[in-house]
C-alpha positions in Angstrom: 0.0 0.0 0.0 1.3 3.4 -0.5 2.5 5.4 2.2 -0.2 6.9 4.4 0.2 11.1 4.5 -1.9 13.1 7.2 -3.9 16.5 6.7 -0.6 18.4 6.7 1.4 15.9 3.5 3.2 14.2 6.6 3.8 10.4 6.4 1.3 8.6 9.2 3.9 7.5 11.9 2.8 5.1 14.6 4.6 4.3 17.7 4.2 0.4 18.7 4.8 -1.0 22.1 6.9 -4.0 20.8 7.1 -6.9 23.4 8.4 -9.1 21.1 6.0 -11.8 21.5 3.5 -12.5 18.7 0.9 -10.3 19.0 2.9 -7.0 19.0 3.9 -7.9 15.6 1.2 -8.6 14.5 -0.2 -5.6 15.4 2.9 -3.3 14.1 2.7 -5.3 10.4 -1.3 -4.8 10.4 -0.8 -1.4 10.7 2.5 -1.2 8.4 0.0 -3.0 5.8 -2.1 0.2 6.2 0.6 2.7 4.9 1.9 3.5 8.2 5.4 4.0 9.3 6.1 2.1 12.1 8.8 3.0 15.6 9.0 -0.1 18.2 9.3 1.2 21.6 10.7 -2.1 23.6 10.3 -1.9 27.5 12.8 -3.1 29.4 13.2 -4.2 33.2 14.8 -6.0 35.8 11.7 -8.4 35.6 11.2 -9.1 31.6 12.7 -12.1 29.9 11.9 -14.1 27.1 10.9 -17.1 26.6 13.4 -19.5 26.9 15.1 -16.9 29.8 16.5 -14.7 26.9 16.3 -10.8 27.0 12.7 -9.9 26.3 14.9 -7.1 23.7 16.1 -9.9 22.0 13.1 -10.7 20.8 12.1 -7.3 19.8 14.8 -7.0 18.1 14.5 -9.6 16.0 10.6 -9.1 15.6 11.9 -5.6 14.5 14.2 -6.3 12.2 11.9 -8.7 10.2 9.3 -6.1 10.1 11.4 -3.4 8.7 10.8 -0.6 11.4 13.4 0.4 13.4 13.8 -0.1 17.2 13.7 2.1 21.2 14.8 0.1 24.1 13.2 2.2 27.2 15.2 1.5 30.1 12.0 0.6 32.7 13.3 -0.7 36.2 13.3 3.0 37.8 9.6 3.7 36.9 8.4 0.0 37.6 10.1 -1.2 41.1 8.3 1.4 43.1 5.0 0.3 41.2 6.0 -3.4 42.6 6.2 -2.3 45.4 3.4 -0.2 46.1 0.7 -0.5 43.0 -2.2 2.2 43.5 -4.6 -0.5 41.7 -2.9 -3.3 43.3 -1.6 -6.7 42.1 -2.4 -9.5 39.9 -2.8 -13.1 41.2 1.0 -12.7 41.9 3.3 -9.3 42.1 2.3 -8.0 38.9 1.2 -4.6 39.1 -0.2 -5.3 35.6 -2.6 -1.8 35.5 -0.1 0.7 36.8 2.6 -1.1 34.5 0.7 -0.1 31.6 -0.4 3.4 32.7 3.5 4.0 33.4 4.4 2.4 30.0 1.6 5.0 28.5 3.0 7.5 29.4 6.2 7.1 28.4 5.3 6.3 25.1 3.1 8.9 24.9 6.3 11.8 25.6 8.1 9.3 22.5 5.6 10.1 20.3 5.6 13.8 20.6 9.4 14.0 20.7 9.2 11.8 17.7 5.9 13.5 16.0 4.1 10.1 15.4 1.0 10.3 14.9 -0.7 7.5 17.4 0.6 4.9 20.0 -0.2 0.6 18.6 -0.5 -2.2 21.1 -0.7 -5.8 20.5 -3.6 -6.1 23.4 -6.2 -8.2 22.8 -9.2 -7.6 24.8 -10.5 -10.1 27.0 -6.6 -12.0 27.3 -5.5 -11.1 30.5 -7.5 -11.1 33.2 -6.5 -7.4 35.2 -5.0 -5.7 32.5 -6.8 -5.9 29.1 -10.5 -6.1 30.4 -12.7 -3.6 28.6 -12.9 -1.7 31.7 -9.5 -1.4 32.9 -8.4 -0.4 29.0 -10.4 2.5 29.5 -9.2 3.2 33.2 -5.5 2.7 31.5 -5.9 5.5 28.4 -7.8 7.8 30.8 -4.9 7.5 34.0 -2.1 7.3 31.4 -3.6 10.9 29.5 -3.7 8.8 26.2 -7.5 8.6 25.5 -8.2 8.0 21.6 -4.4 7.7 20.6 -3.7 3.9 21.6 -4.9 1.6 17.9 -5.2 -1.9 19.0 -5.5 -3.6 15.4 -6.3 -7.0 16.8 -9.4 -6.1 18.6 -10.2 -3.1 17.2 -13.5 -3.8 15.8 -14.9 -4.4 19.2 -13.7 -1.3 20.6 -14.5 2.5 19.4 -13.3 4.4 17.0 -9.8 5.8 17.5 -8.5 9.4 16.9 -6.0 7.1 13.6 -9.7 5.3 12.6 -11.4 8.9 12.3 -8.8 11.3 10.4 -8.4 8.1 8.0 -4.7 7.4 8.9 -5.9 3.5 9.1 -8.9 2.0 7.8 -11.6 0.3 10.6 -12.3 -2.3 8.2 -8.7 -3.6 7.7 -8.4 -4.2 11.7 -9.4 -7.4 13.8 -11.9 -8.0 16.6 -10.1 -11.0 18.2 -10.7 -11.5 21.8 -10.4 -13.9 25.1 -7.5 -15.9 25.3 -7.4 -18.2 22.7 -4.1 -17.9 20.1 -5.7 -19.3 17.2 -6.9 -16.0 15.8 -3.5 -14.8 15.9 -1.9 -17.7 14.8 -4.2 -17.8 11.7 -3.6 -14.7 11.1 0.7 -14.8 11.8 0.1 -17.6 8.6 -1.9 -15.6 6.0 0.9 -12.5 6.7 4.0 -15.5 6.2 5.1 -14.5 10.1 6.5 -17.6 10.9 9.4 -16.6 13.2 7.7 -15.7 16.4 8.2 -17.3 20.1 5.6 -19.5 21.6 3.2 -17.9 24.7 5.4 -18.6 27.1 8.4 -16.3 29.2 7.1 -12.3 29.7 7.1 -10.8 32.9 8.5 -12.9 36.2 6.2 -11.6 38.0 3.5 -13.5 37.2 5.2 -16.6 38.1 4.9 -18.0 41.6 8.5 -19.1 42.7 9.8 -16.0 41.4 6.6 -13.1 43.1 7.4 -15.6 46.1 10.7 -14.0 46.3 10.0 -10.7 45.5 7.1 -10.2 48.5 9.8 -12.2 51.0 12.8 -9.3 49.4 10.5 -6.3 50.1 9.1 -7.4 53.4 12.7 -7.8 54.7 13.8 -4.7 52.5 11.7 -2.3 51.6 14.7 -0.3 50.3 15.1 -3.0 48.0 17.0 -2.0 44.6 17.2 -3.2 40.9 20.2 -5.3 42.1 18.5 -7.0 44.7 16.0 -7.7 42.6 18.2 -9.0 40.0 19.6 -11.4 42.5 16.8 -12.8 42.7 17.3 -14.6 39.3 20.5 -16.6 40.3 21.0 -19.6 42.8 18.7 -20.7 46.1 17.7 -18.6 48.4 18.3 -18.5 52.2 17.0 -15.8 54.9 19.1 -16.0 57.9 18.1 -15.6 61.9 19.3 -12.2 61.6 18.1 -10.8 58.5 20.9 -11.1 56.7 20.5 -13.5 52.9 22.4 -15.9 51.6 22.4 -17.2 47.5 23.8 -20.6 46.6 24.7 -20.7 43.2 23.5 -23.7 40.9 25.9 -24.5 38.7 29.2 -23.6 37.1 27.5 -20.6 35.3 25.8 -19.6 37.9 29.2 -19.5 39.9 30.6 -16.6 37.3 27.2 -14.6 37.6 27.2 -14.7 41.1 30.6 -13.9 41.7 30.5 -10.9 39.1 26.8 -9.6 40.9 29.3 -9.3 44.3 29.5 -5.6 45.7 31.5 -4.1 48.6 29.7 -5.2 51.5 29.2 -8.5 50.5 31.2 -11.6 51.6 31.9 -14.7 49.5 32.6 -18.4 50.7 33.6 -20.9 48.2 35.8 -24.4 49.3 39.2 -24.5 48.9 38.8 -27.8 46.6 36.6 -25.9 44.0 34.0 -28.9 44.6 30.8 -27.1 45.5 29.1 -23.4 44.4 30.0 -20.0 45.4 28.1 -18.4 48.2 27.4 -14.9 48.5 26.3 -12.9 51.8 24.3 -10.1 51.9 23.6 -7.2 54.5 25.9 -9.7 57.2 24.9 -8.8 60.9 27.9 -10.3 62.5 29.9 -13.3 62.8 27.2 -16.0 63.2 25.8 -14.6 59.4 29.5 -15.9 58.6 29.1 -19.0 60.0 25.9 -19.9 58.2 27.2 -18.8 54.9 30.1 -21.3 55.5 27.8 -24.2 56.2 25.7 -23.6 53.2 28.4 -23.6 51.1 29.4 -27.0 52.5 26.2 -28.3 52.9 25.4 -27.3 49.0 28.8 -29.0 48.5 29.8 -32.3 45.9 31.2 -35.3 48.7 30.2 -32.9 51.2 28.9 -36.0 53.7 28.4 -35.1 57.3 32.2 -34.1 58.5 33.8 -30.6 58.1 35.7 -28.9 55.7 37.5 -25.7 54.8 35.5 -22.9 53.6 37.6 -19.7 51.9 36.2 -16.5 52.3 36.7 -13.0 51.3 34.8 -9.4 50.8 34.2 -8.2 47.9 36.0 -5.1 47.1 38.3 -5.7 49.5 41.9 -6.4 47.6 41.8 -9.7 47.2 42.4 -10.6 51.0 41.6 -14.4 51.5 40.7 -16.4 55.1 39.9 -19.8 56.1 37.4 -21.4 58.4 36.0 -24.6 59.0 32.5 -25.8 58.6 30.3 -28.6 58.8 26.3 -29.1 56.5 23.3 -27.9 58.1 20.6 -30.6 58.8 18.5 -30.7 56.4 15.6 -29.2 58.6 18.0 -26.7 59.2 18.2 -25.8 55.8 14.6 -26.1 54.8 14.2 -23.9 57.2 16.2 -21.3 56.3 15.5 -21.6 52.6 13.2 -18.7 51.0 
């Protein structure tokens, strides 16, 4: 089609919230079918990842580049960890703050557009898919909160919804959008044929939040630590988890990767234990209250140990930041009540 010019000989630009998932491209090549030039805004946070644990951007990227239309990464952990912790319109069935998210994401999109002079913000929402955020209702409570009434085009559902500020000046035509709803993919899958999109990830990955283990950790991090940063938070994704009589935390790594992360997360004011035969993970304390914190660490990193068995062994340990200085102690595994205790 050709290109789409507004009232003033402008080209029609649209600025599309691009998750990387299928239905925001969808959504970004319906309205690229329509004339429209296209900007993906990608929002990026301490809690996004993709489906298989990648970088949500990743995807983005790649859903970008197939489309044709370049990409924005918004940097989104300042703006969204106070929402976790706090949410005016509360959580989701986990610690998704899914409404304020979405006004916050609005909004930021909103000052893109106008910095960019686009014409109108594109969504891949879908009415009726997720329970809290894309309800008819709480669309409308999200444009009106957010200050973006009449400028968000959601092509897959469009039909069912009313006419947007693009719909009436003619910058897309009404009857070249959807009116897809509930949660079913086949629509969208259907449709992701007849356009040849074949490269697109599967339903799963998204937002942690909405997974249980992980908005477990998150509600224990914040009632400990309100304070709570983006690093602590991002801590959150590597090793086990251990609160300690004192307040202090402890995280186990997993495996050999996990050792490098960890290790490379460290920060002065943070101690790590590993054994001096390299045979078990690397430990990392946080926020330590004294020397008993020590002790504990050293244990776990026995008890979490290959051949660790019930006797003792020797447990480095050093602070991070703090020149490389090395000391020994011994330690012995926790009881496996002990640690089940302990464990977050």
């Amino acid at each position: 089609m050709a290109e789409r010019l507004d009232e003033n000989g402008r080209p029609v630009t649209a600025v599309a919230l691009m998750s990387g998932g299928l239905d925001s491209r969808l959504a970004a090549r319906v309205v690229l079918e329509h004339g429209v030039r296209v900007v993906g805004l990608n929002f990026v946070s301490v809690f996004c990842h993709g489906p298989s644990g990648e970088s949500s951007t990743s995807e983005a990227a790649k859903a970008c580049r197939a489309l044709g239309i370049p990409l924005e990464v918004v940097a989104f952990s300042d703006e969204l960890i106070p929402l976790v912790k706090e949410p005016p319109h509360g959580h989701g069935k986990h610690m998704n703050p899914c409404i304020d998210c979405r006004i916050a994401q609005f909004r930021l999109a909103e000052r893109r557009m106008e910095e960019l002079g686009a014409h109108f913000l594109v969504t891949g929402e879908v009415v009726g898919q997720r329970p809290m955020s894309q309800r008819r209702d709480t669309l409308h409570l999200i444009e009106r909160e957010a200050g973006v009434r009449g400028i968000v085009l959601r092509p897959l559902s469009a039909a069912l919804l009313p006419p947007t500020v693009a719909e009436q000046k003619g910058w897309v035509d009404r009857d070249g959008l959807y009116g897809f709803s509930g949660r079913s993919r086949k629509p969208q899958i259907e449709l992701a044929a007849r356009l040849g999109l074949t490269d697109y990830p599967d339903a799963a990955g998204g937002c942690l939040l909405t997974y249980d283990g992980f908005a477990r950790k998150v509600r224990e991090l914040i009632e400990h630590k309100p304070g709570a940063t983006e690093r602590d938070f991002e801590l959150l994704k590597v090793g086990r988890h251990y609160r300690l009589p004192s307040g202090a935390k402890v995280i186990v790594s997993r495996d050999e990767h996990e050792n490098d992360r960890l290790a490379s997360m460290a920060q002065q004011g943070d101690v790590l234990f590993e054994r001096n035969d390299t045979l078990g993970p690397v430990v990392m304390l946080c926020d330590s209250r004294g020397q008993d914190d020590g002790n504990l660490a050293a244990a776990l990193c026995v008890s979490h140990s290959k051949l660790s068995g019930a006797s003792s062994s020797q447990v480095r340990y050093y602070a991070a930041g703090g020149g490389g200085h090395v000391e020994r102690t011994e330690a012995r595994p926790l009881e496996k009540a002990r640690l089940s205790a302990l464990r977050i």
